[in-house]
C-alpha positions as CSV (number, residue, x, y, z in Angstrom):
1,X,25.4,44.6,44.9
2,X,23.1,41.4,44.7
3,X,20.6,40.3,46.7
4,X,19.7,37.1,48.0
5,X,16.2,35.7,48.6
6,X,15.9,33.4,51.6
7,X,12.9,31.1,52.0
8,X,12.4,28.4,55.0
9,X,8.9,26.5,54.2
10,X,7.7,23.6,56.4
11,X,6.0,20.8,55.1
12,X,4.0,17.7,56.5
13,X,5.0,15.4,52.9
14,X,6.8,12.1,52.9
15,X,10.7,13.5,52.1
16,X,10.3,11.6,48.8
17,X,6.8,12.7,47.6
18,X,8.5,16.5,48.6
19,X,11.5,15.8,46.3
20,X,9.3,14.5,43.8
21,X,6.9,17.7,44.1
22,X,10.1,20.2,44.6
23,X,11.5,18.7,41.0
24,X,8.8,19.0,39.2
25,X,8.3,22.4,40.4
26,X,11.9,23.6,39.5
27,X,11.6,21.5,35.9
28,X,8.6,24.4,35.4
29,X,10.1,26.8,36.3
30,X,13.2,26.2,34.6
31,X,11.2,25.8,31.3
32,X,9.2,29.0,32.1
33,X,12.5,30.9,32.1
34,X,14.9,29.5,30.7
35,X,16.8,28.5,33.9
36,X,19.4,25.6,34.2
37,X,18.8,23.2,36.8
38,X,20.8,20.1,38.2
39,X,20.4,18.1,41.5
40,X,22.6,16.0,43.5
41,X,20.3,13.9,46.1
42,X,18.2,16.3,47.8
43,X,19.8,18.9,46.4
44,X,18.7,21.2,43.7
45,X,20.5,24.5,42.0
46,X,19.2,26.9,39.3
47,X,20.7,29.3,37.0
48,X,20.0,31.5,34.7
49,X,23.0,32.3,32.3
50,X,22.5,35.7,30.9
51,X,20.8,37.5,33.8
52,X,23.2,36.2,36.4
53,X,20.6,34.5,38.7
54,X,21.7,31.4,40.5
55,X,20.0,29.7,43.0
56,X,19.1,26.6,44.8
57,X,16.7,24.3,46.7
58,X,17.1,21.6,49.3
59,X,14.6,19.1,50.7
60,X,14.6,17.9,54.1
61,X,12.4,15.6,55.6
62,X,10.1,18.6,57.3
63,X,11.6,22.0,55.5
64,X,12.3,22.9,51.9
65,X,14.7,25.9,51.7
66,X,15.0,27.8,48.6
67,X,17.4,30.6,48.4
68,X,18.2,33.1,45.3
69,X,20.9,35.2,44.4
70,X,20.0,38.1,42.2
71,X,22.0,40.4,40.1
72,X,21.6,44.0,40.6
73,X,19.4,44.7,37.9
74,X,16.8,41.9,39.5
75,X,17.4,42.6,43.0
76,X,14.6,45.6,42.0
77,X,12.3,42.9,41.3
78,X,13.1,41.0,44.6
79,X,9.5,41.3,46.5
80,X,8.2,40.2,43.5
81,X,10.2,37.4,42.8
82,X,9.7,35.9,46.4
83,X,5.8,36.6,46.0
84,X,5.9,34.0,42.9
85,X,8.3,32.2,44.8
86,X,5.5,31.6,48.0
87,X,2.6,30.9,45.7
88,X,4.9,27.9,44.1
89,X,5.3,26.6,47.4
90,X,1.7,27.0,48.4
91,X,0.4,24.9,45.1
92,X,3.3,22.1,45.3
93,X,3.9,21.5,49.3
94,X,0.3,23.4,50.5
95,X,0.4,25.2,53.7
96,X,1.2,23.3,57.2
């Protein structure tokens, strides 16, 4: 059974400047590990093709959501995973 990783941040950016910030963050990551990324608008989704991970992130104009599906095998690794996932946030969008 997978789990899924569900993240709710506030923000006080311009929605733009939070896009740009929230893309550059996922272009990292997605070099880091080897993730695929595409957005549509505000829109971004993630996957990672041999592991099974899929996931996404949308921008709204006070919130950024990120959410993460995980296969079984990583669903062991899920407080870690959303511990990585908060200290992203914090360094890109700060703390409102």
């Amino acid at each position: 059974m997978a789990k899924e990783i569900y993240i709710k941040r506030d923000h006080s950016l311009e929605l733009d400047e939070a896009l740009k910030r929230a893309k550059a963050l996922v272009a990292e990551l997605a070099d880091e590990y080897s993730l695929s990324q595409e957005w549509e608008g505000t829109v971004g989704s993630i996957k990672h093709g041999l592991t099974g991970v899929t996931g996404g992130v949308e921008i709204f104009k006070d919130a950024v959501v990120v959410h993460v599906n995980l296969s079984f095998f990583y669903s062991a690794f899920k407080g870690m995973i959303e511990v990585k996932i908060h200290e992203a946030l914090d360094r890109e969008l700060g703390r409102v």
